[in-house]
C-alpha positions as CSV (number, residue, x, y, z in Angstrom):
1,X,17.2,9.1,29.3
2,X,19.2,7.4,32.3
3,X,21.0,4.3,31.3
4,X,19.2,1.9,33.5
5,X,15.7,3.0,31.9
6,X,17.1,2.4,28.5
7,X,18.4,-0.9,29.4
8,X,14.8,-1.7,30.9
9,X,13.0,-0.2,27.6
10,X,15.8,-2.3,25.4
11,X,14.3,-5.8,27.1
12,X,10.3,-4.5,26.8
13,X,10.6,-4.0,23.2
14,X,12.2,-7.4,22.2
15,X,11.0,-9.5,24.5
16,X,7.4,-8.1,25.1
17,X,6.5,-5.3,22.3
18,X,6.6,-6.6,18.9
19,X,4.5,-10.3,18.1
20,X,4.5,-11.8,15.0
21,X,0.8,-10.8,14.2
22,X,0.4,-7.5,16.7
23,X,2.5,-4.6,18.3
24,X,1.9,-3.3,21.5
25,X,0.8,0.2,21.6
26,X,3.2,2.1,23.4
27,X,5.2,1.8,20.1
28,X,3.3,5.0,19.0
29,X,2.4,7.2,22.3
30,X,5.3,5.9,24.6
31,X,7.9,9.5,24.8
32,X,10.9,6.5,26.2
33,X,10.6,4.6,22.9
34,X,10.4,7.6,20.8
35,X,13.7,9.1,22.4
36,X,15.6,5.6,21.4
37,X,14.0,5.4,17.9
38,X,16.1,8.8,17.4
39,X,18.9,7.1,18.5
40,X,18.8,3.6,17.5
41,X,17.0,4.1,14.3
42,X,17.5,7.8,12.9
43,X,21.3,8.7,14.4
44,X,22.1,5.2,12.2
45,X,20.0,4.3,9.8
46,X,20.8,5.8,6.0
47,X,18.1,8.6,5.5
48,X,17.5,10.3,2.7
49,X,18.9,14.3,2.4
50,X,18.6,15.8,-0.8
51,X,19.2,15.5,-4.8
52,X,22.5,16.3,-6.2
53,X,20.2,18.1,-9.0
54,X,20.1,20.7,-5.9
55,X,23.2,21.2,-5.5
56,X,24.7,20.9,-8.9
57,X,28.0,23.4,-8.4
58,X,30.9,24.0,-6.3
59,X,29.7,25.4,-3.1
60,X,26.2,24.9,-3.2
61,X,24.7,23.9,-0.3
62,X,20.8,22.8,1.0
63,X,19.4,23.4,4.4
64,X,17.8,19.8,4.8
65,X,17.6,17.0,8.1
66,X,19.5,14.0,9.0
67,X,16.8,12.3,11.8
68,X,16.6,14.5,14.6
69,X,19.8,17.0,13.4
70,X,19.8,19.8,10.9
71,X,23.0,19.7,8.5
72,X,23.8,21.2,5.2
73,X,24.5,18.9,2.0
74,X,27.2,21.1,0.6
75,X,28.7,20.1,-2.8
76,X,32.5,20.5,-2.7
77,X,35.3,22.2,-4.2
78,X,36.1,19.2,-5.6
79,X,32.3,18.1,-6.5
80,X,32.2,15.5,-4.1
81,X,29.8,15.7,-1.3
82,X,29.7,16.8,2.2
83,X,27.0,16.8,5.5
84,X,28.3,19.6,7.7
85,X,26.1,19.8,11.2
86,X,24.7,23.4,11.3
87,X,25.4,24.2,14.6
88,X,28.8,26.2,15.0
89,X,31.4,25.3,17.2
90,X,31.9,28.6,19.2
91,X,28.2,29.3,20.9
92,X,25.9,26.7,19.4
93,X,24.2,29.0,17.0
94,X,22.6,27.7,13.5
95,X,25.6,29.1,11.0
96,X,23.0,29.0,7.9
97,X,19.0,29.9,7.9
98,X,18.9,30.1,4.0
99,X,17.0,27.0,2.6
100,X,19.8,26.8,0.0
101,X,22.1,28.8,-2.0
102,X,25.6,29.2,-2.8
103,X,28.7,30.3,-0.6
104,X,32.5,30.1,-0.5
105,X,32.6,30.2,3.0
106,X,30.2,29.6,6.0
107,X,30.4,33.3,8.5
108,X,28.1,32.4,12.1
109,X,25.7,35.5,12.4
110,X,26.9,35.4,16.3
111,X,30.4,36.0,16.3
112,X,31.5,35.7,12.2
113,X,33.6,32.4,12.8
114,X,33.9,31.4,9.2
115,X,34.2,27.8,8.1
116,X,35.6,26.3,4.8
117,X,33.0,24.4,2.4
118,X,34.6,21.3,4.5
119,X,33.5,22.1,7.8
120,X,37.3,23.8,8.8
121,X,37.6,26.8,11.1
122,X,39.1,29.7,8.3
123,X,39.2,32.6,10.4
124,X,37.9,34.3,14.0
125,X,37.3,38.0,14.8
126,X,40.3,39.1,17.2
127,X,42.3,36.1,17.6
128,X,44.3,37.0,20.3
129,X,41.7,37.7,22.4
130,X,41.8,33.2,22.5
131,X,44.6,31.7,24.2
132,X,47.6,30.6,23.0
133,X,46.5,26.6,22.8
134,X,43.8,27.5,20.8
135,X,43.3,25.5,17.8
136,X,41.7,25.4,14.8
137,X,41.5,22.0,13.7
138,X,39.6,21.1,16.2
139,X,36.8,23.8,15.8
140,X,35.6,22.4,12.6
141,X,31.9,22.1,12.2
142,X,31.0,18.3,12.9
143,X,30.8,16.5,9.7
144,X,28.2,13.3,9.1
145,X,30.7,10.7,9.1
146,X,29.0,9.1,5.8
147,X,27.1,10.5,2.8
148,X,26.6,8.6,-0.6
149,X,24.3,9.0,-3.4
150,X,22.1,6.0,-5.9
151,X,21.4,7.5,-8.8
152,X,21.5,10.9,-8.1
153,X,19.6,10.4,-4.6
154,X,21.8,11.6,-1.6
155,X,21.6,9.5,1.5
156,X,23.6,10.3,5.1
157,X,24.6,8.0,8.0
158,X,25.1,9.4,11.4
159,X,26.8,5.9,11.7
160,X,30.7,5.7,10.7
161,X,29.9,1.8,10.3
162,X,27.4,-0.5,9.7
163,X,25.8,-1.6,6.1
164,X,26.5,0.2,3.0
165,X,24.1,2.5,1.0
166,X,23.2,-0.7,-1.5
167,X,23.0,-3.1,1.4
168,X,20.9,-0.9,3.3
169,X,18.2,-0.4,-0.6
170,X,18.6,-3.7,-1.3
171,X,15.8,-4.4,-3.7
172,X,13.8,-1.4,-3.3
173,X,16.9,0.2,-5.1
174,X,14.1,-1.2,-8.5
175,X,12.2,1.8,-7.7
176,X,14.7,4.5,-8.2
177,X,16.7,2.8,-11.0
178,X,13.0,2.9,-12.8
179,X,12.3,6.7,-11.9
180,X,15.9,7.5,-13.4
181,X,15.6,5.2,-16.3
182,X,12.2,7.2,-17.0
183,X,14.3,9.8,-18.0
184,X,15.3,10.2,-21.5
185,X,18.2,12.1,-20.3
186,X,19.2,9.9,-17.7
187,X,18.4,12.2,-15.3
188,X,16.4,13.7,-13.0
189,X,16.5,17.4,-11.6
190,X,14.2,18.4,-8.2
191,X,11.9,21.2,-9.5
192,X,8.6,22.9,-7.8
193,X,9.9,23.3,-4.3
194,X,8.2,21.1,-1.6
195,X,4.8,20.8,-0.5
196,X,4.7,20.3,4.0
197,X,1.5,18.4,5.9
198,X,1.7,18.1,9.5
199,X,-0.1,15.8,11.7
200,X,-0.2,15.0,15.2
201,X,0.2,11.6,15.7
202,X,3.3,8.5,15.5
203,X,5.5,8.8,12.2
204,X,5.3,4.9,12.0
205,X,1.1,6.0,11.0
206,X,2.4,7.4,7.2
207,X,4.4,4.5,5.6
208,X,1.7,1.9,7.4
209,X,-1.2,3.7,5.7
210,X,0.8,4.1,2.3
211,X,0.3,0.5,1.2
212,X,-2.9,0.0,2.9
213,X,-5.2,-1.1,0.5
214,X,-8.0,-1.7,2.5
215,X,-8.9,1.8,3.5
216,X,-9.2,3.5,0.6
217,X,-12.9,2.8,-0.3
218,X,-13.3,3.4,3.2
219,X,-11.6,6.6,4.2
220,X,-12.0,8.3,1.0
221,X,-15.6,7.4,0.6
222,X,-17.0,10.7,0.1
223,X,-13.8,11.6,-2.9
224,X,-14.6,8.6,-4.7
225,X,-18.3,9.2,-4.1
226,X,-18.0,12.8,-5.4
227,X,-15.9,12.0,-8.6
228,X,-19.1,8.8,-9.2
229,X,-20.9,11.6,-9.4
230,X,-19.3,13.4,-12.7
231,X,-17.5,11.2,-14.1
232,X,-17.8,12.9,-17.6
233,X,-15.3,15.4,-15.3
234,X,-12.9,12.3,-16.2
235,X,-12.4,13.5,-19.9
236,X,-11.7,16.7,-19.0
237,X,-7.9,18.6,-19.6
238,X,-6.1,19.3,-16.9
239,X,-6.3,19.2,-13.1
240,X,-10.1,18.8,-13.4
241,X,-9.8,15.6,-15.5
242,X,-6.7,14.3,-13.7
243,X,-8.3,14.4,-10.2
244,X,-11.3,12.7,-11.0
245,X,-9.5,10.1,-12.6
246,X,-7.4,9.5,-9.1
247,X,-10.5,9.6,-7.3
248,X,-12.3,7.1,-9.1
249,X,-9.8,4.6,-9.4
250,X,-9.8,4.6,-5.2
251,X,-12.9,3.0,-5.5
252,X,-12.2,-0.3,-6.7
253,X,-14.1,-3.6,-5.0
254,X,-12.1,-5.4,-2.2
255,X,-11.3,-8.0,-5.1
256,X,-9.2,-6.1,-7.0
257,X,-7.3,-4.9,-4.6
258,X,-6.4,-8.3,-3.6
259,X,-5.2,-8.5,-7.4
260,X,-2.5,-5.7,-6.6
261,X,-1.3,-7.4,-4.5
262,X,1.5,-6.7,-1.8
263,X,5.5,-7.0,-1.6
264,X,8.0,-6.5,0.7
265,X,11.8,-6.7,1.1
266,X,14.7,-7.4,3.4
267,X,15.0,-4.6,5.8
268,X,11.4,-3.1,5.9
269,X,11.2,-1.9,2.5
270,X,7.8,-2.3,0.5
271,X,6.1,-2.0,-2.2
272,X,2.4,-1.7,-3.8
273,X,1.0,-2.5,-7.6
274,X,-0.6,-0.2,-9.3
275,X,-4.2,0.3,-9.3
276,X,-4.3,3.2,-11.8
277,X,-5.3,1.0,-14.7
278,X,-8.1,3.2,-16.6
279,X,-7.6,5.8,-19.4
280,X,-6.9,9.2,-19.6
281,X,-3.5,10.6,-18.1
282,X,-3.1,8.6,-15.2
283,X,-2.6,5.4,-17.6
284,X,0.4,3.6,-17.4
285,X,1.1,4.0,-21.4
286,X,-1.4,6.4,-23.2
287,X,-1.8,7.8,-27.0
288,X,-1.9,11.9,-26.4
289,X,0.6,13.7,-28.7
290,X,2.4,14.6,-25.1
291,X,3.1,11.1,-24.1
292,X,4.2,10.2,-27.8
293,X,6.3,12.6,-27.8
294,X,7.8,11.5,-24.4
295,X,7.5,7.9,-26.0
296,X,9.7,8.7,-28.6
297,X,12.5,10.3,-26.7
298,X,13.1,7.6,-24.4
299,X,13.0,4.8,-27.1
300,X,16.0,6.8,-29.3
301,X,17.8,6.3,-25.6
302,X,17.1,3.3,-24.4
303,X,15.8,1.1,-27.8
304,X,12.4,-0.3,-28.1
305,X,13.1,-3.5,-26.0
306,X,14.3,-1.5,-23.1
307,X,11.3,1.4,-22.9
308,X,8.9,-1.8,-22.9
309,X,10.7,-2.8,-19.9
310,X,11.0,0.2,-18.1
311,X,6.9,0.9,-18.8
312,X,6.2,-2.2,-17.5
313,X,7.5,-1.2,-14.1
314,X,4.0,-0.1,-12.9
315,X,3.8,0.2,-9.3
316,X,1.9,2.6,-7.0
317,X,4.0,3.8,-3.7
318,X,7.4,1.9,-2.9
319,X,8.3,2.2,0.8
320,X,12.0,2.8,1.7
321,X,11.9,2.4,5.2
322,X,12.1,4.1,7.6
323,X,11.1,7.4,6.1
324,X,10.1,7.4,2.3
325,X,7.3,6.7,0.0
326,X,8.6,7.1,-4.0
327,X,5.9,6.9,-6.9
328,X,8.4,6.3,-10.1
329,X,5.7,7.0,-12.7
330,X,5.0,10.2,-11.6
331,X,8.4,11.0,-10.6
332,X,7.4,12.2,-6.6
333,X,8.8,11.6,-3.3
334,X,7.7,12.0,0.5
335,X,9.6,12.2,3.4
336,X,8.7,11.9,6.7
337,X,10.2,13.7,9.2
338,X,9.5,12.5,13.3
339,X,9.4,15.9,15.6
340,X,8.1,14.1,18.8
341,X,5.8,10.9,19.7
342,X,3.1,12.2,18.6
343,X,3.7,15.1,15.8
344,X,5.1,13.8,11.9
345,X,5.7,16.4,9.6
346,X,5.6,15.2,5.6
347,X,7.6,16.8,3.3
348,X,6.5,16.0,-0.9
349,X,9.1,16.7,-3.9
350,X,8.1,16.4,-7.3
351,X,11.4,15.5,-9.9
352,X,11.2,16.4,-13.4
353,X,12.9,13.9,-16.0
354,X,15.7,15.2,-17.9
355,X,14.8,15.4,-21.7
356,X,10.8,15.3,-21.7
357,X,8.5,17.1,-22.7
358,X,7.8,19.6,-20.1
359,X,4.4,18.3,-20.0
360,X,5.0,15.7,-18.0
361,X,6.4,17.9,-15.3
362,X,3.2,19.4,-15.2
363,X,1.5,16.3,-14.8
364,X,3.7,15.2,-11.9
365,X,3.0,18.6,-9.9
366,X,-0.7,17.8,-10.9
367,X,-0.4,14.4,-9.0
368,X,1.6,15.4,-6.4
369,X,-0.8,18.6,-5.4
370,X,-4.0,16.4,-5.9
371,X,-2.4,13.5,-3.2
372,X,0.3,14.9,-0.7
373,X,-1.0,18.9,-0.4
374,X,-3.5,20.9,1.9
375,X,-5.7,21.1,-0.4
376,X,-5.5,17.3,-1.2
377,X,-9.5,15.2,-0.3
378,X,-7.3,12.3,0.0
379,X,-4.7,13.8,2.0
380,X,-7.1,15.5,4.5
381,X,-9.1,12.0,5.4
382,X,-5.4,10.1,6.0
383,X,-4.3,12.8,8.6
384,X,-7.9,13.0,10.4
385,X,-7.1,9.3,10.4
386,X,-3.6,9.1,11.8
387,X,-4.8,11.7,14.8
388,X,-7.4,9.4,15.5
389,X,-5.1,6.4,16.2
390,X,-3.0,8.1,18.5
391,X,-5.6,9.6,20.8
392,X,-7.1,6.0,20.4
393,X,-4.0,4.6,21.0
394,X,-3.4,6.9,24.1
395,X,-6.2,4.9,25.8
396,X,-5.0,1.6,27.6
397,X,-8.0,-0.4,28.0
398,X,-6.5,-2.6,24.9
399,X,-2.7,-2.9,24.7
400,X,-2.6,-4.3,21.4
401,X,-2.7,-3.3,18.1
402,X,-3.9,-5.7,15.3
403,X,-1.7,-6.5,12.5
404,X,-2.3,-10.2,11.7
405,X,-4.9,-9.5,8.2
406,X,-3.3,-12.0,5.1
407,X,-0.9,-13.5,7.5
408,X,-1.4,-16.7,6.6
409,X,-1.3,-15.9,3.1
410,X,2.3,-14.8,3.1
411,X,5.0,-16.4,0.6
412,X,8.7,-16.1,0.8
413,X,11.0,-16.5,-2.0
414,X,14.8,-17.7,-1.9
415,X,16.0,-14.3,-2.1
416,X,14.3,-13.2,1.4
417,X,11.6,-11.0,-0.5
418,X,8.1,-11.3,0.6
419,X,4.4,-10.9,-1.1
420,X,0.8,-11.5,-0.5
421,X,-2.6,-10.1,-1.5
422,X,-2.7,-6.9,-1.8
423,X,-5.2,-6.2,1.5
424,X,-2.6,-7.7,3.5
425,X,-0.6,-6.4,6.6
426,X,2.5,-7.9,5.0
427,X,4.1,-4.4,4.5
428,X,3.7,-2.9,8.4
429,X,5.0,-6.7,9.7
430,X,7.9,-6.5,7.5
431,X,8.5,-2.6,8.6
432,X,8.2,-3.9,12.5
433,X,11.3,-6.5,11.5
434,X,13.2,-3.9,10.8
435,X,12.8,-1.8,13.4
436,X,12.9,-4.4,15.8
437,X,16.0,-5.4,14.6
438,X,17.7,-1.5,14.5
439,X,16.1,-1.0,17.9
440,X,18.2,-3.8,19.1
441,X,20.7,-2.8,17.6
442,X,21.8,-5.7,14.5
443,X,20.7,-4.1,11.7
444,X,22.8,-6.1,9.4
């Protein structure tokens, strides 16, 4: 992008793009924008990499993304932890294809330069075929100048200053100091591999729609119609039962999700209340031998007082802008990854806690294949969605895209975090502060 066009699109976007109660719609189709989001937003904001449960020993390493790059989260000699850029210094070529594994040394498939577990040039095939300044030191593979971890979950910067990892959470930090606590091992390990959906439309679509609590009954009227249906289905074991539990508890009256009710915090992060408040196993606290037993492990680590307050935690998704949705009581996470203007791809995990009952793994693969998969009703109707605001968007007889509903109804407390209703916009206002401010470059 020539300088003098990004200057120009710098001034649109802050003077002309983003009102307090709509957005202009070349937020979503325009390629310019796009191109600075990577660099304004994703080459600085902390993003999330990987568990440390995935790389638990010296010189393991994980194939993952930081914003538009591809590095490797390699666990050091010393057990610290490392973001190499995968991308060797001698001809460009990807050094590791492997999703993950564990190495002692990094050999390109091109030309075998071989690279330390830091990044450092080791060796070259026929050396003195280089000339005599040639040096190693400065052939090391490019290293993410910062990478720290909350609670076991890795984040990177592109960024060598700006705010910290807890500055950056803020509040939202509640959310995964809950999913850990749920642990009765204090721990949490990555298990199940990853589930991928692909969509073609804006990236901004998938943490707008995951606090939307308007469109449920609307978009997934046929799922919540089919599980109305059979709901004796609801009592069964299983997936079966499971399902048509989710399903039906989509359909709540625009009332009650008004009672759920909406919050949001400093830098675009968000969060939703639960509305999974009937029986069976998507309760919040149930009486099955499986979730006594679960009960009782966590109360011998925590103490009675403690578990209570850790239950209590009952929220749906929690938003960690700019590119996560975390659901603590069934232990899942999606990413979101931004491939161009108009194609997201949306990447699920599933953690298991340390020291339950395997059970409850179960349950949280369960969830996570019945909400974020291909196979997903849910799913399916959010994607056909998200493609039909971009080509909508794509048309410019209306420039501007509504996001004024509970605006009025807005509170802010002391501490700068916000709630309303829970049909309310608040959330995607709140994630258009942020990136207003990142896109203008103060994200402090």
């Amino acid at each position: 992008m020539r300088a003098s066009r990004q200057s120009f699109l710098v001034k649109r976007v802050y003077s002309d793009l983003v009102q307090p109660r709509a957005v202009h719609r070349s937020v979503y189709t325009d390629p310019d924008i796009f191109a600075a989001e990577q660099e304004r937003i994703f080459r600085r904001a902390w993003l999330y990499v990987g568990h440390e449960s995935q790389v638990p020993k010296p010189g393991d390493f994980l194939l993952t993304r930081l914003g538009p790059d591809e590095v490797l989260l390699v666990r050091q000699a010393d057990r610290s932890l490392a973001l190499l850029h995968n991308r060797c210094t001698h001809r460009g070529a990807r050094v590791i294809t492997a999703p993950r594994g564990n190495a002692r040394q990094f050999t390109c498939a091109y030309h075998a330069w071989s690279f330390d577990l830091d990044g450092s040039l080791t060796g070259v095939p026929l050396p003195e075929g280089y000339s005599k300044d040639f040096r190693y030191d400065d052939k090391s593979l490019a290293r993410v100048p910062r990478v720290a971890s909350y609670r076991g979950f890795v984040f990177g910067s592109h960024a060598a200053s700006g705010p910290d990892l807890p500055a950056f959470l803020g509040g939202i930090t509640s959310v995964l100091d809950n999913m850990v606590d749920r642990a009765p091992g204090g721990s949490l390990t990555q298990t199940g591999g990853r589930l991928h959906m692909e969509y073609r439309g804006n990236w901004k679509f998938f943490l707008e729609n995951a606090a939307d609590q308007v469109h449920p009954g609307i978009v997934h009227v046929s799922a919540v119609a089919a599980a109305r249906a059979d709901r004796e289905a609801a009592d069964l074991p299983g997936m079966t039962g499971q399902v048509v539990q989710m399903q039906l508890a989509n359909g709540l009256r625009a009332a009650e999700w008004n009672e759920i009710g909406i919050h949001g915090y400093p830098g675009g992060h968000a969060y939703m209340g639960s509305f999974y408040r009937g029986a069976g196993v998507i309760a919040a606290e149930r009486k099955d031998p499986v979730f006594q037993r679960y009960l009782a492990a966590l109360t011998a680590t925590h103490g009675e007082a403690k578990v209570q307050e850790i239950l209590a935690m009952d929220r749906f998704n929690n938003l960690i802008w700019p590119t996560i949705t975390v659901n603590s009581r069934f232990q899942v996470m999606r990413v979101v990854q931004p491939v161009a203007v108009d194609h997201t791809v949306v990447t699920s995990y599933c953690f298991a806690l340390d020291g339950a009952p395997d059970e409850m793994t179960a349950l949280s693969m369960r969830f996570l294949t019945a909400a974020a998969s291909s196979g997903s009703l849910v799913a399916a109707d959010d994607l056909d969605i998200f493609e039909r605001c971009q080509r909508g968007l794509e048309d410019a007889a209306t420039d501007w895209v509504d996001l004024s509903r509970g605006f009025d109804l807005d509170r802010t407390a002391p501490d700068g975090s916000m709630s309303a209703p829970g049909t309310s916009e608040l959330h995607i206002r709140n994630q258009f502060t942020a990136w207003e401010r990142w896109m203008k470059g103060s994200p402090e």
